[in-house]
Backbone as numpy.savetxt, mean C-alpha at the origin, in Angstrom:
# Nx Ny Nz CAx CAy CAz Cx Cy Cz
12.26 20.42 11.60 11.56 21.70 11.46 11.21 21.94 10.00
10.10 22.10 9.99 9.74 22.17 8.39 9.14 23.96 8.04
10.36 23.82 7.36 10.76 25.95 7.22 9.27 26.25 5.30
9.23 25.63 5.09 8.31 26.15 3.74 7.55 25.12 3.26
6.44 25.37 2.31 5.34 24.63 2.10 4.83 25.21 0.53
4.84 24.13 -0.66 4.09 24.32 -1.89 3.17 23.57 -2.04
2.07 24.07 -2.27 0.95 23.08 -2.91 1.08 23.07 -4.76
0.96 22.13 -5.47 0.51 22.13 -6.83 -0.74 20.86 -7.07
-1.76 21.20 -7.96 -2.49 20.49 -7.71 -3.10 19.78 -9.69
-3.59 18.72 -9.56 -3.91 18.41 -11.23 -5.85 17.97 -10.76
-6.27 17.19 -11.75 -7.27 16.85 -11.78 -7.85 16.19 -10.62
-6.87 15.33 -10.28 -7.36 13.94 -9.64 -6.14 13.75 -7.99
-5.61 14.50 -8.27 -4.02 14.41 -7.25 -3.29 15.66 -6.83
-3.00 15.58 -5.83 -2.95 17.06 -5.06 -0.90 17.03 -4.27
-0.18 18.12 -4.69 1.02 17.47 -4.16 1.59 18.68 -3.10
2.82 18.43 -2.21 2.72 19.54 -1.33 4.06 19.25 -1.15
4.93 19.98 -1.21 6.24 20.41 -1.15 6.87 21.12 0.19
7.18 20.31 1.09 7.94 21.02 2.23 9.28 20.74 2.45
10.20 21.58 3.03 11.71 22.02 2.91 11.71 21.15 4.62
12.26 20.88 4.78 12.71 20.40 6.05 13.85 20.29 6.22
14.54 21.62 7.20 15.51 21.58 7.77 16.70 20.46 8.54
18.18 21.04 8.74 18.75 20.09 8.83 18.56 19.72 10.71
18.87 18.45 11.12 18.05 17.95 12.35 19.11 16.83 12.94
19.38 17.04 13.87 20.53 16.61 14.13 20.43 15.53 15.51
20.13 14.26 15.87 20.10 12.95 16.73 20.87 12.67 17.41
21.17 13.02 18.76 22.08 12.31 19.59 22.13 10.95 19.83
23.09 10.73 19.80 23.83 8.98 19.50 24.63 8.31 20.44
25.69 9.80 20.94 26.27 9.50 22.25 26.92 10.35 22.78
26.19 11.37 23.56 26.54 12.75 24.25 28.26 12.81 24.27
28.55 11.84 25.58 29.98 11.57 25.72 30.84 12.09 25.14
30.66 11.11 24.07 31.74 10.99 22.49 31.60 12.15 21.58
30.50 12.93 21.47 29.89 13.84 20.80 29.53 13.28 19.34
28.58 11.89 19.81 28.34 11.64 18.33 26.77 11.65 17.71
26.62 12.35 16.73 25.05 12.70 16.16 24.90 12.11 15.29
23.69 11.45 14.80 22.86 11.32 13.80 22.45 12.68 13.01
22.78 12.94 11.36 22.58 14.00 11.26 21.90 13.66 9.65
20.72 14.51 9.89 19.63 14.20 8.85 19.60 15.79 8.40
20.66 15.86 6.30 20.67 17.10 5.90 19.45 17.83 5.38
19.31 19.01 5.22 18.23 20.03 5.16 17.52 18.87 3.63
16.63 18.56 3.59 16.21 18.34 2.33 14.31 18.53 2.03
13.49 17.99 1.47 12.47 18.28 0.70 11.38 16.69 0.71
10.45 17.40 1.30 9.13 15.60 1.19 8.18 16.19 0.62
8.00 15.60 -0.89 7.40 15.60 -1.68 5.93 14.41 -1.91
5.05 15.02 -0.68 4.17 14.27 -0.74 3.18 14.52 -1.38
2.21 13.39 -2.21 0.96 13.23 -3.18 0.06 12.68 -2.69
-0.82 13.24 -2.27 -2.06 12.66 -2.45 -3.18 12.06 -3.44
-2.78 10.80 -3.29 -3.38 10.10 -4.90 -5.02 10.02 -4.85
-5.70 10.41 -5.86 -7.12 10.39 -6.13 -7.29 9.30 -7.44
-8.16 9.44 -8.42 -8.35 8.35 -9.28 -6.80 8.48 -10.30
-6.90 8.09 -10.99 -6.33 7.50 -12.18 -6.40 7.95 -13.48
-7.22 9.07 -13.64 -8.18 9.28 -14.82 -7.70 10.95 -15.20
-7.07 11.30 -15.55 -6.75 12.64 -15.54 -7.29 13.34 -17.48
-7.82 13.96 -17.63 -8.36 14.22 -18.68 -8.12 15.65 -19.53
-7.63 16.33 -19.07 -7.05 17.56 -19.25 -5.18 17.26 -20.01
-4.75 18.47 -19.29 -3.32 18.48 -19.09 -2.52 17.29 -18.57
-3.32 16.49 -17.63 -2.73 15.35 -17.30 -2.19 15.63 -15.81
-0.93 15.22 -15.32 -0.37 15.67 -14.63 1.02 15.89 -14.59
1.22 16.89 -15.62 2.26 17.51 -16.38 2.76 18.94 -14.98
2.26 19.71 -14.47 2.49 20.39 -13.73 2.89 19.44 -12.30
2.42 18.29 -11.93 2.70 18.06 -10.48 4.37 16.89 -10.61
4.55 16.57 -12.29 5.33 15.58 -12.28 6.28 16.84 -12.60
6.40 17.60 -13.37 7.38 19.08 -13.17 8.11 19.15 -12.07
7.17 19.26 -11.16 7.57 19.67 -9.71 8.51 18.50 -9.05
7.95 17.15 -9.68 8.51 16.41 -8.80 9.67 16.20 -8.91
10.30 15.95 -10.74 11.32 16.00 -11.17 12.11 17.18 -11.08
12.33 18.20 -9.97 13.08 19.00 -9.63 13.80 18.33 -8.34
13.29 16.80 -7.66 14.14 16.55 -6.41 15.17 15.99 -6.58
15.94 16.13 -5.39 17.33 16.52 -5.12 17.52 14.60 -4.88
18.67 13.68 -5.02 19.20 12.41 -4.05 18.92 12.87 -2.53
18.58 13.91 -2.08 18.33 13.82 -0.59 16.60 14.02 -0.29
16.03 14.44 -1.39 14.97 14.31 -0.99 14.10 12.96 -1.37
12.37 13.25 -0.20 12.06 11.90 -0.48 10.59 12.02 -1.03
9.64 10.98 -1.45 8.08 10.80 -1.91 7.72 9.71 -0.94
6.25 10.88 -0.82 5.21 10.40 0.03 4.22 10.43 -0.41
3.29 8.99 -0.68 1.97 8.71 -1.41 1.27 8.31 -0.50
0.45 9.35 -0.40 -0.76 8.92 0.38 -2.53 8.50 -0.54
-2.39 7.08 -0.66 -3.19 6.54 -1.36 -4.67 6.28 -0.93
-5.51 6.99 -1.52 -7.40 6.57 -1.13 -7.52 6.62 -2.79
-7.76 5.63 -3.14 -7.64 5.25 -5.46 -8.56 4.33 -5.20
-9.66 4.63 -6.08 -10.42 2.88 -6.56 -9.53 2.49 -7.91
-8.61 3.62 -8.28 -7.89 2.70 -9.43 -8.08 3.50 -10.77
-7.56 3.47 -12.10 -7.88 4.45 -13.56 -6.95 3.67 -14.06
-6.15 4.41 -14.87 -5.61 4.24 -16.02 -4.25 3.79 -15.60
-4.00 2.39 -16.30 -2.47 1.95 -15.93 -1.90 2.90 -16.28
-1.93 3.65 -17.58 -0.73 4.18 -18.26 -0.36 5.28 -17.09
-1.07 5.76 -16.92 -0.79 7.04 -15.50 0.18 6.35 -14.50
-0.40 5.28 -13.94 0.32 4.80 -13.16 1.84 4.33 -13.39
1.83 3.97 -14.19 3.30 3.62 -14.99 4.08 4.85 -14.93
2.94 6.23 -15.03 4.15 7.52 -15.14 4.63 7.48 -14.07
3.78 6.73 -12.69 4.46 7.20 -11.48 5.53 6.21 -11.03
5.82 5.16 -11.61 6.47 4.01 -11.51 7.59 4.83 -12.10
7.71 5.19 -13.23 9.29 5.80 -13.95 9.47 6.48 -12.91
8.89 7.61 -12.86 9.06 8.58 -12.05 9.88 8.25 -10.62
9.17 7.27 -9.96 9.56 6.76 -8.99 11.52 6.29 -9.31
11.40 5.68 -10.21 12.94 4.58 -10.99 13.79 6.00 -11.40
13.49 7.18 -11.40 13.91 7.85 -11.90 14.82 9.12 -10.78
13.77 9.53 -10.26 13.67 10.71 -8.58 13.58 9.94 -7.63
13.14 8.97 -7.07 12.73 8.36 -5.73 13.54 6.88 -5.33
14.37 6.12 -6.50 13.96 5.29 -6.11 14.83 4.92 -4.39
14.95 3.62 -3.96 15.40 3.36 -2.30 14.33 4.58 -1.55
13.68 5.77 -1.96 13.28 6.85 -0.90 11.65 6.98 -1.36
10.95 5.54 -0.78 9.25 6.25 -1.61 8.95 5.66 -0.51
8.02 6.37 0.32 6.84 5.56 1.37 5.09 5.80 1.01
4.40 5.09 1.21 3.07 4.75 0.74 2.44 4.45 1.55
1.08 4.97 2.01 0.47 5.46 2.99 -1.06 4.88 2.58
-1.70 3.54 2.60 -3.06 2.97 2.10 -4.19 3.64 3.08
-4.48 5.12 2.85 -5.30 5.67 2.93 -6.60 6.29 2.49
-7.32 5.25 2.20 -7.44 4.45 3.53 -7.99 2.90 1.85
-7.91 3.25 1.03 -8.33 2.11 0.10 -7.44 2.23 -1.05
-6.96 0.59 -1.71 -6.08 0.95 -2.51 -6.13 -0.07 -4.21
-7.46 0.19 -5.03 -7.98 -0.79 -5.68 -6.84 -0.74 -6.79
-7.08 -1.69 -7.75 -6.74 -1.79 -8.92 -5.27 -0.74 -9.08
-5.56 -0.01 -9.66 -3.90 0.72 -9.99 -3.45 1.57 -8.71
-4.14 1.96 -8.39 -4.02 2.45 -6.44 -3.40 1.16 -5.73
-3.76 -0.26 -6.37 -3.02 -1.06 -5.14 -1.62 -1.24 -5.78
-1.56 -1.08 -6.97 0.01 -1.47 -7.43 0.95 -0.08 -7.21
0.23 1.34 -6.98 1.10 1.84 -6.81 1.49 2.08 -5.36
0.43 1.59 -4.50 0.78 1.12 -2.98 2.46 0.44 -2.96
2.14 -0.84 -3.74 3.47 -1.61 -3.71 4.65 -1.04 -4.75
4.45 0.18 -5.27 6.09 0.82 -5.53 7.09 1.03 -4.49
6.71 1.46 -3.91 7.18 1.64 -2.36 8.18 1.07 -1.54
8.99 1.77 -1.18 10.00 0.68 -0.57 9.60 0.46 1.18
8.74 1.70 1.93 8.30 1.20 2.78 6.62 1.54 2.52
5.46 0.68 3.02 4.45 0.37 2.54 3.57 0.32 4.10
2.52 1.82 4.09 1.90 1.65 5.38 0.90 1.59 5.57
-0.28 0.56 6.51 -1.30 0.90 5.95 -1.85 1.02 8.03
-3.19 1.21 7.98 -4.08 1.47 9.02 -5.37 0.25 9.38
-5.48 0.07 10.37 -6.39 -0.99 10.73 -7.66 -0.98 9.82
-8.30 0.00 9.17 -9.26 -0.46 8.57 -9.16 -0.42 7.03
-7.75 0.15 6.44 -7.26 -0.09 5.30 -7.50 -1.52 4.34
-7.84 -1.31 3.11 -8.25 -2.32 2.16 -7.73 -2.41 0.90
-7.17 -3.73 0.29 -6.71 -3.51 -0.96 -6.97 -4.53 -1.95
-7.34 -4.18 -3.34 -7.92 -4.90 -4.33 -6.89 -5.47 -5.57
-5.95 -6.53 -6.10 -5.73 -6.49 -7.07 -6.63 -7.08 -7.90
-6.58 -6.82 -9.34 -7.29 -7.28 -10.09 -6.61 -7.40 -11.92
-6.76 -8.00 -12.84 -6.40 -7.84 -13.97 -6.63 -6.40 -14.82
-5.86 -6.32 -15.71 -5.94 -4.87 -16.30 -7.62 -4.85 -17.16
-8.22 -3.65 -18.00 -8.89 -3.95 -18.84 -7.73 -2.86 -19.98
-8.63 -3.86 -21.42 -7.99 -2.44 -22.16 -8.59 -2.86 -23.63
-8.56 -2.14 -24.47 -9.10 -2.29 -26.02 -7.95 -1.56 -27.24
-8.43 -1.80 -28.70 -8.08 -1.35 -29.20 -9.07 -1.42 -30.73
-9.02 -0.40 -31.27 -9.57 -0.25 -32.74 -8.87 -0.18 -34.30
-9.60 -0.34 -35.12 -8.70 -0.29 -36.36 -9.07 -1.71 -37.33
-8.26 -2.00 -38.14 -8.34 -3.00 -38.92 -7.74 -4.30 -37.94
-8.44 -5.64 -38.64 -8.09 -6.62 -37.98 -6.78 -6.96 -37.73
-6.14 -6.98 -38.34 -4.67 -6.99 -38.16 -3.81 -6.07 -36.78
-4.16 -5.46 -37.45 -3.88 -3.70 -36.21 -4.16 -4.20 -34.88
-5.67 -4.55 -34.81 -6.38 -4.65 -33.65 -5.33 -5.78 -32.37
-5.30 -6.94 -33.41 -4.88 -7.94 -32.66 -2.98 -8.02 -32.13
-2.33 -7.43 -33.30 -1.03 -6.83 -33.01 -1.15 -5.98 -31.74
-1.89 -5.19 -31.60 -1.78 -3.97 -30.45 -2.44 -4.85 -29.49
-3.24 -5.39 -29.12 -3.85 -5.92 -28.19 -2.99 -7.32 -27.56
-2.24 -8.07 -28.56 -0.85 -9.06 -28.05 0.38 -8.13 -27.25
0.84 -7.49 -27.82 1.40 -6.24 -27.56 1.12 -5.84 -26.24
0.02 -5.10 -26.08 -0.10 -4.70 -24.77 -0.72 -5.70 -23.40
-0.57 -6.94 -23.89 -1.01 -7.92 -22.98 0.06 -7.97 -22.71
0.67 -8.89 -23.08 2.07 -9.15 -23.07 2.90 -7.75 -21.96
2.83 -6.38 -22.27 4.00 -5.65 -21.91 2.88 -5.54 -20.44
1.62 -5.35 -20.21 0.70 -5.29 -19.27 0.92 -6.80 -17.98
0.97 -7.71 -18.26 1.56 -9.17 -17.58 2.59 -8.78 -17.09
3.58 -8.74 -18.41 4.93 -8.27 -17.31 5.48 -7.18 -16.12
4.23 -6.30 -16.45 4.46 -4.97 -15.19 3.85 -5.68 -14.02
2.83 -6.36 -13.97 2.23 -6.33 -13.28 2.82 -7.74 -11.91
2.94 -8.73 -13.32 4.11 -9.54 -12.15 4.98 -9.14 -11.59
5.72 -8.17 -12.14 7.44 -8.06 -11.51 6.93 -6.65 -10.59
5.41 -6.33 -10.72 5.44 -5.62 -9.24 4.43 -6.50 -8.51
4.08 -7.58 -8.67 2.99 -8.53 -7.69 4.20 -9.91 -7.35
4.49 -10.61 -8.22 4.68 -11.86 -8.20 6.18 -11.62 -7.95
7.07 -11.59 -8.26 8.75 -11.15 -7.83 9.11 -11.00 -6.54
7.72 -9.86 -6.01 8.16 -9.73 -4.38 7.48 -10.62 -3.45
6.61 -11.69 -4.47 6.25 -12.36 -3.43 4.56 -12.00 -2.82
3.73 -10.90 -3.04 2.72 -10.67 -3.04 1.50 -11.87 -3.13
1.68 -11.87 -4.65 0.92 -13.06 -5.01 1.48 -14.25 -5.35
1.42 -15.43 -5.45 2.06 -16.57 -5.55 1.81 -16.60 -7.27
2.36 -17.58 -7.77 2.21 -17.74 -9.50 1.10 -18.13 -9.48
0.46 -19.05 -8.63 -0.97 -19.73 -8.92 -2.12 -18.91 -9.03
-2.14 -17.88 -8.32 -2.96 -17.05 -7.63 -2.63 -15.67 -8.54
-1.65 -15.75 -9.58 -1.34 -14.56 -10.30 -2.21 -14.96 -11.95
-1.97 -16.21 -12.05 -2.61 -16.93 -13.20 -4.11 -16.73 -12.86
-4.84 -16.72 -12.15 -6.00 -16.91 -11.42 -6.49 -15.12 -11.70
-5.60 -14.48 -11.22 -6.02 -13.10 -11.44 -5.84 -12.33 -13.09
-5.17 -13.17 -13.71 -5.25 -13.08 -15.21 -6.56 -13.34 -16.01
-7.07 -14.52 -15.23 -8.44 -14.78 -15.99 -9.58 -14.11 -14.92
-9.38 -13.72 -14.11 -10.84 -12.72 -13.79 -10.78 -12.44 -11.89
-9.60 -13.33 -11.49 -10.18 -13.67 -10.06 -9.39 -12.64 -9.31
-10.72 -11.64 -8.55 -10.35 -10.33 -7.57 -9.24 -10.62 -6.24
-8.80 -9.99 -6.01 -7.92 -10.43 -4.39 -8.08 -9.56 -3.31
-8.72 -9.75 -2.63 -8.79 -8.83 -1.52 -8.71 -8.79 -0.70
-8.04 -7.57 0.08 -7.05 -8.08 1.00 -7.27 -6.82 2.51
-7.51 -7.19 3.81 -7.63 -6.22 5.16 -6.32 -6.09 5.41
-6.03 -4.91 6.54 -4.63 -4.91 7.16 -3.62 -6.12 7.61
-4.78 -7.31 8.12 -4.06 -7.90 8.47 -3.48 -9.34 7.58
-4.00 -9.64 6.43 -3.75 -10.47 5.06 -2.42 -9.52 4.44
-3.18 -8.08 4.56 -1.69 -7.34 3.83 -0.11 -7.32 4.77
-0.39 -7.78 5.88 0.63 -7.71 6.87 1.16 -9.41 6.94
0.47 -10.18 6.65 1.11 -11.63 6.75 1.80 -11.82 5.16
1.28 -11.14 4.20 1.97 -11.33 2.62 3.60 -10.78 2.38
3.38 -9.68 3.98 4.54 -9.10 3.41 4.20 -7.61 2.48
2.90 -7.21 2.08 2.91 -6.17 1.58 2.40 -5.12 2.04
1.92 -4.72 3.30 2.79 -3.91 4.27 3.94 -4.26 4.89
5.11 -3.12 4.91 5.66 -3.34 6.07 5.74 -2.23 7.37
4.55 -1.73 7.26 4.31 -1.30 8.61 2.49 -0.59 8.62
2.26 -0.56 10.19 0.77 0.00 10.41 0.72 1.16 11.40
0.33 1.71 11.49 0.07 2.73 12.25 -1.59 2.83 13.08
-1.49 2.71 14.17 -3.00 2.21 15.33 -2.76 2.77 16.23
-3.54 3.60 17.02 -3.66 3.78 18.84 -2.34 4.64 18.49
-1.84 5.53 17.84 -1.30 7.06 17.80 -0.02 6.48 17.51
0.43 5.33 17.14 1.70 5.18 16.84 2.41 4.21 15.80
3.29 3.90 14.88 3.67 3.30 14.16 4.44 2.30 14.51
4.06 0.94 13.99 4.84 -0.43 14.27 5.16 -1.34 13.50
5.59 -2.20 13.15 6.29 -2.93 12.56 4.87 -4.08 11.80
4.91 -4.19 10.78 3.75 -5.49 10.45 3.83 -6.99 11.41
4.92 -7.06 11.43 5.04 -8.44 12.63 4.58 -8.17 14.00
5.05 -6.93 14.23 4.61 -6.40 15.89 2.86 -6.39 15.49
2.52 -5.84 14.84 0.51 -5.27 14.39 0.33 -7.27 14.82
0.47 -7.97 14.33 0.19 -9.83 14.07 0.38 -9.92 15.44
1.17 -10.14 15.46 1.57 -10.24 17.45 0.18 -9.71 18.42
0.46 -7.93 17.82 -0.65 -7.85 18.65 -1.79 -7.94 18.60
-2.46 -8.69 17.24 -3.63 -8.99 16.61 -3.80 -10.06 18.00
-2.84 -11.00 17.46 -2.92 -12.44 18.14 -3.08 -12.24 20.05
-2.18 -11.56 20.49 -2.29 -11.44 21.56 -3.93 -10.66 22.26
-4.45 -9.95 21.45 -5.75 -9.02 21.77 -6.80 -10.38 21.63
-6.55 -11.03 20.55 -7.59 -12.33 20.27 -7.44 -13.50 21.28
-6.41 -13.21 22.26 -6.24 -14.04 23.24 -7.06 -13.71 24.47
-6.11 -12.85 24.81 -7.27 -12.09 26.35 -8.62 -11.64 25.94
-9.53 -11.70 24.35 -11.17 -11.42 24.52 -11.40 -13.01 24.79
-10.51 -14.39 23.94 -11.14 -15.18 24.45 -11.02 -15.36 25.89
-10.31 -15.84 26.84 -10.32 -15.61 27.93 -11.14 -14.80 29.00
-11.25 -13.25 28.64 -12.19 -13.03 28.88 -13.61 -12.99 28.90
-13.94 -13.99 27.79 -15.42 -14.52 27.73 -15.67 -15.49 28.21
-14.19 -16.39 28.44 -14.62 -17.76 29.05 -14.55 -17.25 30.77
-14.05 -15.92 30.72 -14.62 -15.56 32.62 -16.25 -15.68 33.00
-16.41 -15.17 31.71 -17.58 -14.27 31.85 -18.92 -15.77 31.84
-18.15 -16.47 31.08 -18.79 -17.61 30.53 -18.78 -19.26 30.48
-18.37 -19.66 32.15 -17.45 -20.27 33.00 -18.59 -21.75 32.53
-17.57 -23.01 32.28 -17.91 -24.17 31.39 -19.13 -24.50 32.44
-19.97 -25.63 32.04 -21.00 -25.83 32.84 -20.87 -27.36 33.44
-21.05 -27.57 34.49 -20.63 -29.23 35.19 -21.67 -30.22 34.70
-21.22 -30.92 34.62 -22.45 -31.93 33.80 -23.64 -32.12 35.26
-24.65 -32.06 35.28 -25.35 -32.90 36.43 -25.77 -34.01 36.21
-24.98 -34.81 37.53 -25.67 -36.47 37.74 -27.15 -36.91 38.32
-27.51 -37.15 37.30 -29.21 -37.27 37.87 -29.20 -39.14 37.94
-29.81 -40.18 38.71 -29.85 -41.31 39.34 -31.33 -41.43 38.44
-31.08 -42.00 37.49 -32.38 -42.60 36.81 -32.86 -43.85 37.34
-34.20 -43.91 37.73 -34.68 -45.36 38.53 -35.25 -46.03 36.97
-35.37 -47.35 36.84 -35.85 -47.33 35.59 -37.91 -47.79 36.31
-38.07 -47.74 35.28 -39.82 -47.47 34.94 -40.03 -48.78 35.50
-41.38 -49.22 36.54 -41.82 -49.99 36.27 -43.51 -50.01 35.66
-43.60 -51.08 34.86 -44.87 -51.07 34.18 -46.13 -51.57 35.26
């Protein structure tokens, strides 16, 4: 039962605060034993770009850093992607308030920094027509030559390492294919590439939520009975024996 409701909102990202009462699961009448889930707080975000230009999002990370070890974060992601550094706030943030309790919702597209913060997540959900892009960072810097190239080693370097130990560690991308996306090469990926990698682990189709292995299964099994049913429809053809006389001249 969800007893109250806050909205706070920033530039680019919109967050909503509901109290959800305590809720209690029968387990085994008999015995009198319950599953019991205490009163706590889902702190869900709706992620937009990356790009926040103002205040930032100093008011919605306020809010967030008021949750409790019982409460949880919910990212519901539609991002073509902005500014790592943003994203990184939501990564602490996450290591900080959320972590074991973050679910991520690839709604319905999840590019560039939208797809890495897809994979903060400890459970990761996406929808049959859901799409996701990794790609290498961009970034610059100005000043004297010296300056320039210090800051720009610097942030390669600390930029590589975020990006593997949230791509390559869990297994996402392979090393080959991580090297590959260092020098320019896009990855893109449908529900069902994101469900064989391992980076969903779950989909939601036809009003209900399932397991990424169950979604494959039933990919495979649906791709079974259309073929079948075309080969009804489309029944092999018998060779005909025709008795050739040969020619006379």
């Amino acid at each position: 039962m969800i007893d109250s409701k806050k909205e706070t909102s920033s530039e680019q990202h919109t967050l909503y605060v509901e109290t959800i009462q305590e809720h209690k699961r029968v387990i085994n009448k008999e015995r009198n034993i319950y599953e019991i889930t205490p009163k706590h707080r889902r702190f869900r975000v709706y992620i937009g770009r990356f790009f926040e230009l103002k205040k930032g999002l100093h008011s919605v990370f306020n809010e967030l850093r008021e949750a409790s070890d019982k409460d949880y974060l919910e990212l519901m992601i539609n991002s073509g992607g902005g500014l790592v550094n943003e994203g990184q706030q939501f990564y602490n943030l996450i290591q900080e308030k959320f972590y074991g309790r973050t679910v991520s919702y690839l709604d319905n597209m999840g590019y560039s920094m939208g797809a890495l913060l897809f994979c903060m997540a400890d459970k990761r959900v996406v929808y049959p027509y859901s799409d996701l892009m990794f790609h290498t960072y961009s970034h610059g810097s100005h000043g004297k030559g010296d300056e320039v190239k210090s800051h720009v080693d610097h942030t390669s370097k600390k930029l590589e390492r975020f990006f593997y130990d949230l791509i390559v560690k869990r297994g996402f991308l392979n090393e080959e294919e991580f090297q590959q996306m260092l020098i320019g090469k896009d990855y893109w990926m449908d529900a069902k590439e994101l469900c064989k990698r391992g980076i969903a682990t779950h989909v939601i189709a036809e009003g209900y939520e399932m397991s990424a292995l169950e979604y494959l299964k039933k990919l495979k099994k649906n791709k079974k009975k259309k073929k079948e049913k075309q080969g009804k429809k489309n029944p092999p053809m018998m060779p005909v024996k025709r008795n050739l006389r040969p020619m006379v001249k």
